[in-house]
C-alpha positions in Angstrom: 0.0 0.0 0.0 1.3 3.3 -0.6 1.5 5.6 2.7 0.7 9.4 1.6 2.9 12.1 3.2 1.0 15.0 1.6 -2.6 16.0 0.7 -3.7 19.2 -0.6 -6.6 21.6 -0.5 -8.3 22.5 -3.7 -10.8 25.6 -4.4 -13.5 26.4 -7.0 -12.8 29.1 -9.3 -16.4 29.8 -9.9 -16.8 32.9 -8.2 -20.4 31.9 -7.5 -19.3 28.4 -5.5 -15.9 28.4 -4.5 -16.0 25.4 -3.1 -12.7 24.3 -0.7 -12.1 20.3 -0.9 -9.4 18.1 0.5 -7.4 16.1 -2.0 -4.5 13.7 -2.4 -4.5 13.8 -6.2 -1.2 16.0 -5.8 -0.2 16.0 -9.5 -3.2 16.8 -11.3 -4.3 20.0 -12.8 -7.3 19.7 -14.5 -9.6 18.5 -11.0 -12.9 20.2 -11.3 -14.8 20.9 -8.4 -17.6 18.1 -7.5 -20.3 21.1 -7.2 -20.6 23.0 -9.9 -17.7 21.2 -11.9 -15.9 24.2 -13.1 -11.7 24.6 -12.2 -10.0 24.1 -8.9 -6.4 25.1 -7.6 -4.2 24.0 -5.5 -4.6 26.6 -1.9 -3.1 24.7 0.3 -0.4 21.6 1.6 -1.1 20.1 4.7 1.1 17.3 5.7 -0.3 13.4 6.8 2.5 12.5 8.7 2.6 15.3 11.7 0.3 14.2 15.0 -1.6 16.8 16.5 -2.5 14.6 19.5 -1.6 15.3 22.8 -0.9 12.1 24.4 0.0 13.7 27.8 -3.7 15.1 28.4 -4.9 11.6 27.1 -3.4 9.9 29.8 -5.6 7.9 32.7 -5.0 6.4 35.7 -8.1 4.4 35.3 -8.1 1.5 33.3 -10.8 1.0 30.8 -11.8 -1.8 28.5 -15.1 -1.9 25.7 -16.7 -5.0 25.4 -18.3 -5.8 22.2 -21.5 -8.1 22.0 -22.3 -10.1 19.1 -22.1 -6.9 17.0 -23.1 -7.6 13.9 -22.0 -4.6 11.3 -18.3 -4.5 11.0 -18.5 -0.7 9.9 -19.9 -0.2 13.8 -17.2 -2.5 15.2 -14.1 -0.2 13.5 -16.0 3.4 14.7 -16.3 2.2 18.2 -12.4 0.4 17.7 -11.3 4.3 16.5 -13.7 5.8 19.3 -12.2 3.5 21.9 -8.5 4.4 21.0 -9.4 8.6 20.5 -10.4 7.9 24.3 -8.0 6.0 25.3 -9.1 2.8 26.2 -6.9 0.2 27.5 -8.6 -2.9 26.3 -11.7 -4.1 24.0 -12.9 -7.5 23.6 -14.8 -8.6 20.4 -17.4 -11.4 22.0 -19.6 -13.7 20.2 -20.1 -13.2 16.4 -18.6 -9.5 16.2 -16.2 -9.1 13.4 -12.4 -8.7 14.6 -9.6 -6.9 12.9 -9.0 -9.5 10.8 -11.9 -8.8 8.7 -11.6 -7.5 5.1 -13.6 -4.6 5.7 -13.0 -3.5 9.4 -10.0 -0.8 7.9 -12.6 1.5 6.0 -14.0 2.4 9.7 -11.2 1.8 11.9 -8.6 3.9 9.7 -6.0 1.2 11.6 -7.5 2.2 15.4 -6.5 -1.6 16.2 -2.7 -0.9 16.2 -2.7 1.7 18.9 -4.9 -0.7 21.2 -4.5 -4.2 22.8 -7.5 -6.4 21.7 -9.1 -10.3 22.8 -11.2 -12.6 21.0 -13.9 -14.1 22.7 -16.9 -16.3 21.9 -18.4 -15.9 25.4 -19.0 -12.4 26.7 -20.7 -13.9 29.8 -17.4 -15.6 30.8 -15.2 -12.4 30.0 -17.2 -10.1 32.0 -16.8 -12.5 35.4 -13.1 -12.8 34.5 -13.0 -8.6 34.1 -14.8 -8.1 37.8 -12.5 -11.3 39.1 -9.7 -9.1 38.5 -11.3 -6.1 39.9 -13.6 -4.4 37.2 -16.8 -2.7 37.8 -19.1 -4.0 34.5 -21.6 -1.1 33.4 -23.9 -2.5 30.5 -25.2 0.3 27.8 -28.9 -0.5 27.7 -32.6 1.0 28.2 -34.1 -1.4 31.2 -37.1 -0.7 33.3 -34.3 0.3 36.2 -31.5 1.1 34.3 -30.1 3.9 35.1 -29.3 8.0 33.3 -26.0 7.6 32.1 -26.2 11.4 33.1 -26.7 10.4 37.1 -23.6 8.1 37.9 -21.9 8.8 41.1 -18.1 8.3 41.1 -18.4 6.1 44.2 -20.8 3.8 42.3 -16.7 2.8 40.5 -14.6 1.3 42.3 -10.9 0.0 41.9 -10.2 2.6 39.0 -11.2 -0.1 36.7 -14.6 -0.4 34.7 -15.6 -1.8 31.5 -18.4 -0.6 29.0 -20.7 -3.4 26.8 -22.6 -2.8 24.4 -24.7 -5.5 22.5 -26.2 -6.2 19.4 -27.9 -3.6 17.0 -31.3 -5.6 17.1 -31.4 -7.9 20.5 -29.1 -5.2 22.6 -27.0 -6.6 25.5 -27.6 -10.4 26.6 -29.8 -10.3 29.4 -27.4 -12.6 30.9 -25.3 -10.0 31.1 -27.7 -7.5 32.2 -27.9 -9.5 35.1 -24.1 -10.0 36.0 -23.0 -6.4 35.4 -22.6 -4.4 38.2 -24.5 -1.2 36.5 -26.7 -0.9 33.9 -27.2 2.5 32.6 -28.8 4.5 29.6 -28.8 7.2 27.9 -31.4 10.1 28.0 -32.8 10.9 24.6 -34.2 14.3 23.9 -35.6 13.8 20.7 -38.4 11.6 19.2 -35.7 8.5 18.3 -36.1 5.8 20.6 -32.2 4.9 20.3 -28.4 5.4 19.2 -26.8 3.7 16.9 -24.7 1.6 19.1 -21.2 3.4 17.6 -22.7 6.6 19.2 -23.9 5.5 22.0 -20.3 3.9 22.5 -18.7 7.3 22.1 -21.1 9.1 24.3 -21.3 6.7 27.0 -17.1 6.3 27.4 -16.9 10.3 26.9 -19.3 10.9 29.6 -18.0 8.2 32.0 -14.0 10.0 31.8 -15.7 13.0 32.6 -17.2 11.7 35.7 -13.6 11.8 36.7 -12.4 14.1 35.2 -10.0 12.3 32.5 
């Protein structure tokens, strides 16, 4: 595969669009603009090598894993794999039937998340979950129950150890009630608008975003 260095940013010359685009077509002249398909330049270089994160303010000193239940779309397994690492997760189990890195198509989503984060197999995400609170994890399940709880209403205390993972379950079915039963938290989030649910790559985001703020990470 070839790695680009370099993209570029290309504008419309149609004063009544001027349309700004990214591209990595370096050497050609004669792009037209996808709009109005009239002539673009060249504005602006940006380099694809140079990281803009800042790993020191990404840093935790709680330890948190993603567990992922028979997921079915692999597109939603490699946003939640590039959400988990852009939040830096330490861990994420793929349990059941979801798709793994090793599938064909899990790259177009992940943009290669799964190299910057340790990952486990597992066909039984009842028997990874009593492992994870063996070895001191506090289990919080993603899913609208008759008592589950606001995501929005979590106590700090209700964590303990510094450790905690997140499941999510499948797009249809949602988490295993198995599992429901066996986590230590189950907890959902409030929705404002007339949607019933998230897709379960937002909800992923949202939930692990709002549980580091809890502590402030």
């Amino acid at each position: 595969m070839n790695h680009l260095k370099t993209a570029v940013f290309r504008e419309c010359q149609n004063q009544n669009c001027r349309f700004r685009f990214p591209d990595t077509q370096l050497n050609t002249e004669n792009t037209l603009c996808p709009l109005c398909n009239a002539r673009t330049i060249i504005v602006e270089k940006t380099s694809l090598t140079k990281d803009f994160r800042k790993n020191s303010q990404s840093k935790s000193d709680y330890k948190i894993a993603a567990i992922l239940d028979n997921i079915r779309s692999v597109h939603n397994v490699g946003s939640i794999l590039r959400t988990a690492v852009g939040l830096n997760l330490n861990k994420i189990y793929f349990c059941g039937f979801t798709p793994t890195p090793a599938h064909k198509s899990f790259q177009k989503t992940s943009f290669g998340a799964d190299k910057f984060i340790s990952w486990e197999k597992s066909l039984n995400s009842v028997v990874t979950i009593k492992h994870l609170q063996s070895t001191g994890y506090t289990i919080i399940s993603l899913e609208t129950t008759h008592s589950s709880k606001p995501l929005d209403s979590l106590e700090p205390c209700e964590i303990m150890d510094n450790r905690f993972a997140v499941v999510v379950g499948n797009e249809v079915a949602g988490v295993d009630p198995k599992i429901l039963d066996a986590s230590d938290l189950v907890v959902s989030i409030p929705i404002a608008g007339s949607n019933k649910s998230f897709n379960v790559a937002v909800a992923f985001g949202i939930a692990v975003y709002q549980l580091r703020l809890l502590f402030n990470n």
